[in-house]
C-alpha positions in Angstrom: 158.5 148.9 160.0 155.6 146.8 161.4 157.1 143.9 163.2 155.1 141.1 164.5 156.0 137.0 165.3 153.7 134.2 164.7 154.3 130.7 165.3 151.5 129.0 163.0 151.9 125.6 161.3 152.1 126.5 157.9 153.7 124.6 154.8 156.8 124.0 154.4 158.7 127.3 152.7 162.2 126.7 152.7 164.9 128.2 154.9 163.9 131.6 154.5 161.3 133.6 151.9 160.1 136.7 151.5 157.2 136.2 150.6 154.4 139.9 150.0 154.6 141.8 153.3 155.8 139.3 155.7 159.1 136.9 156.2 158.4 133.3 156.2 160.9 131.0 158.2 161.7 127.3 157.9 163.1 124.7 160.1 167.2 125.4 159.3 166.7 129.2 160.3 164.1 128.3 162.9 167.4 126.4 165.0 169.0 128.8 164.1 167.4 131.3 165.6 167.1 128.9 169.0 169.7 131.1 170.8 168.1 133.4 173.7 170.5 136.7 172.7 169.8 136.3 168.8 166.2 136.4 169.9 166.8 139.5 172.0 169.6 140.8 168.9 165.9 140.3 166.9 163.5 141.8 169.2 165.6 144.8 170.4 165.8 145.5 166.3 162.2 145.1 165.7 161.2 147.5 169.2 163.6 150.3 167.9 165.0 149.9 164.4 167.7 149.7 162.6 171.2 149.2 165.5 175.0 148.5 165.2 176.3 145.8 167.4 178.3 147.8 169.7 174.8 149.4 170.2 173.1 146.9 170.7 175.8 145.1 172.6 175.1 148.2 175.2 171.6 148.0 175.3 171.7 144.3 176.1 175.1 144.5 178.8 176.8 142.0 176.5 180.3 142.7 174.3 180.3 144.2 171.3 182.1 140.5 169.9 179.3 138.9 170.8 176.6 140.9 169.3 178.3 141.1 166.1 178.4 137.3 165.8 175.2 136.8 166.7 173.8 139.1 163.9 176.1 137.3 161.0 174.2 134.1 162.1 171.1 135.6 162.0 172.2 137.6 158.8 172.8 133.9 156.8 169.4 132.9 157.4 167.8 136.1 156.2 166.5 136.9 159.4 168.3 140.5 160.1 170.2 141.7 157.0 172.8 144.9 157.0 171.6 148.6 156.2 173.9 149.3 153.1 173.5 152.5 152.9 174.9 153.3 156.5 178.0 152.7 158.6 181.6 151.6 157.8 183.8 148.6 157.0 184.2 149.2 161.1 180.5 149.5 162.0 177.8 147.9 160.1 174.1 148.8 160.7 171.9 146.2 161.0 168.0 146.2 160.3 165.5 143.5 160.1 163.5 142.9 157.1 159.9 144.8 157.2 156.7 142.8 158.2 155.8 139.9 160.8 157.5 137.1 161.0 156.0 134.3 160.4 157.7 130.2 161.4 157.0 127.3 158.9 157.3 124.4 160.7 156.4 120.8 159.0 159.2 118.7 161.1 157.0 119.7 164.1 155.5 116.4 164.0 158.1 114.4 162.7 161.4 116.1 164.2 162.3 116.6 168.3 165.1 119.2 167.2 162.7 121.2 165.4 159.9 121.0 168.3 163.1 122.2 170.8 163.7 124.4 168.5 160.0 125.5 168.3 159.6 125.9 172.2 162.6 127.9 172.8 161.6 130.4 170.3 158.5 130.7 171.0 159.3 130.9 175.1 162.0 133.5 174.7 159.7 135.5 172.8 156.9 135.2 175.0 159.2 136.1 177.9 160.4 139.2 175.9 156.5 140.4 175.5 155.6 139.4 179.4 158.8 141.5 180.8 157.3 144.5 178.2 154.1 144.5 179.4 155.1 144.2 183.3 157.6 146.9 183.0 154.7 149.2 181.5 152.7 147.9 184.9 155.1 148.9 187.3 157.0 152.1 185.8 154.3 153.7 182.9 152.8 155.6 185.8 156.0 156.8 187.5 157.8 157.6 184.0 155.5 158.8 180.8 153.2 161.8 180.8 149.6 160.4 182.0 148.2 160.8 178.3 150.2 157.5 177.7 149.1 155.4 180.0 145.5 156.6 179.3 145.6 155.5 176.0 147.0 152.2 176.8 145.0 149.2 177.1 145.8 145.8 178.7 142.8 143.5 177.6 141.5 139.8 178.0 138.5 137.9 176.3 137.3 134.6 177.4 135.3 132.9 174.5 134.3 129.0 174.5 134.9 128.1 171.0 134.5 125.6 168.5 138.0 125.0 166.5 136.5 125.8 163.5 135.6 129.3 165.2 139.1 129.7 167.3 140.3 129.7 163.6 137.6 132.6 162.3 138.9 134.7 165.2 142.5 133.5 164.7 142.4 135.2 161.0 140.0 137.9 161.6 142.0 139.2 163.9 145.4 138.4 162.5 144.3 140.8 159.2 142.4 143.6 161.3 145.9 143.8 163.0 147.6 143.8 160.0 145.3 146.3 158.1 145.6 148.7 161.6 149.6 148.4 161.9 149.3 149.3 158.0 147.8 152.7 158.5 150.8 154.0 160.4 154.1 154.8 159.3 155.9 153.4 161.9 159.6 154.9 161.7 161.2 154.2 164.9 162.5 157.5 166.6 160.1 159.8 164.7 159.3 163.0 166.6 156.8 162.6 169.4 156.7 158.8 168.9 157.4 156.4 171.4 157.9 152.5 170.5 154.5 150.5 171.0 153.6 146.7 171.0 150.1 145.3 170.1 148.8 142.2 171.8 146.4 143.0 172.5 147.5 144.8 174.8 148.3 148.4 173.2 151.1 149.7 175.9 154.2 152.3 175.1 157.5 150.1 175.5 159.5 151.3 178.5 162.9 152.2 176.8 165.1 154.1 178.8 166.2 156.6 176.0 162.6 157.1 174.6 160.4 156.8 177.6 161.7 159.7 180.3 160.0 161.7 183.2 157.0 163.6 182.0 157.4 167.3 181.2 157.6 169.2 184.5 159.5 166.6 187.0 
């Protein structure tokens, strides 16, 4: 499942649509989603796949109560939705939908809840990619097999650019990263797989589970 977040401003497109290969969010799911652990609930199943809430409840040090609220909210706005074909009455799996996610936002201009809104999302999710990237930094080394960290990269470009061109790069990039992600299957927990975010930086998450001592120590 390729999983990616965007926060363009993009025409309005209801609460939720799905529209071909990506899930396109309005301003009603968009405050919805303004909670920092239904971010996290979102995240945690876009890094690893499909989780119950006493799972994920684990992963995240929070009660299995909470989780499971959480994810119903999130479920009425389309943004995670429940894996039918696994589980119980007693525990439900929970999956979000394939492809990035991407936040329609027309009240930006207009609307102060929907710009809070706005900024809390996008923070919490920035925070979620900055903590990923500086536990890479400080553990990689000490916990994956060095062919990992060798075929990392953390990289930076500084461009002076028209907005006109900012824009050419802005969707040039956007569908080389989409056509890439596309070429891999992407199952999380395959064999020999270990979860990895695109920036670009290209670094292996540092999951506890996935991410052990290399072979040998």
């Amino acid at each position: 499942m390729e999983s990616r977040t965007s926060v363009p401003g993009l025409p309005a497109a209801g609460d939720v649509a799905q529209e071909v290969g990506h899930t396109v969010v309005g301003a009603a799911a968009l405050k919805a989603l303004a909670h920092p652990l239904r971010i996290r609930l979102l995240e945690e199943l876009s890094r690893y796949g499909a989780q119950t809430a006493s799972g994920l409840a684990t992963r995240l040090g929070e009660s299995s109560g909470s989780t499971s609220y959480h994810l119903r909210q999130l479920a009425k706005h389309g943004l995670v939705r429940e894996v039918r074909d696994r589980g119980t009455a007693r525990e439900r799996w929970w999956e979000r939908p394939p492809g990035p996610l991407v936040v329609a936002t027309p009240g930006l201009a207009t609307s102060p809840a929907t710009r809070t809104a706005a900024r809390l999302v996008s923070r919490e999710f920035e925070r979620g990619r900055a903590q990923a990237l500086a536990e890479f930094m400080d553990h990689g080394v000490d916990q994956l097999d060095p062919q990992w960290t060798e075929a990392a990269i953390i990289s930076t470009s500084s461009l002076h650019l028209t907005v006109e061109q900012l824009r050419e790069v802005s969707e040039k990039a956007e569908r080389y990263v989409r056509s890439l992600a596309g070429q891999y299957p992407n199952e999380p927990g395959a064999e020999g797989t270990l979860p990895v975010q695109l920036h670009l930086n290209v670094f292996p998450l540092m999951d506890g589970r996935a991410a052990g001592p290399p072979p040998g120590k």
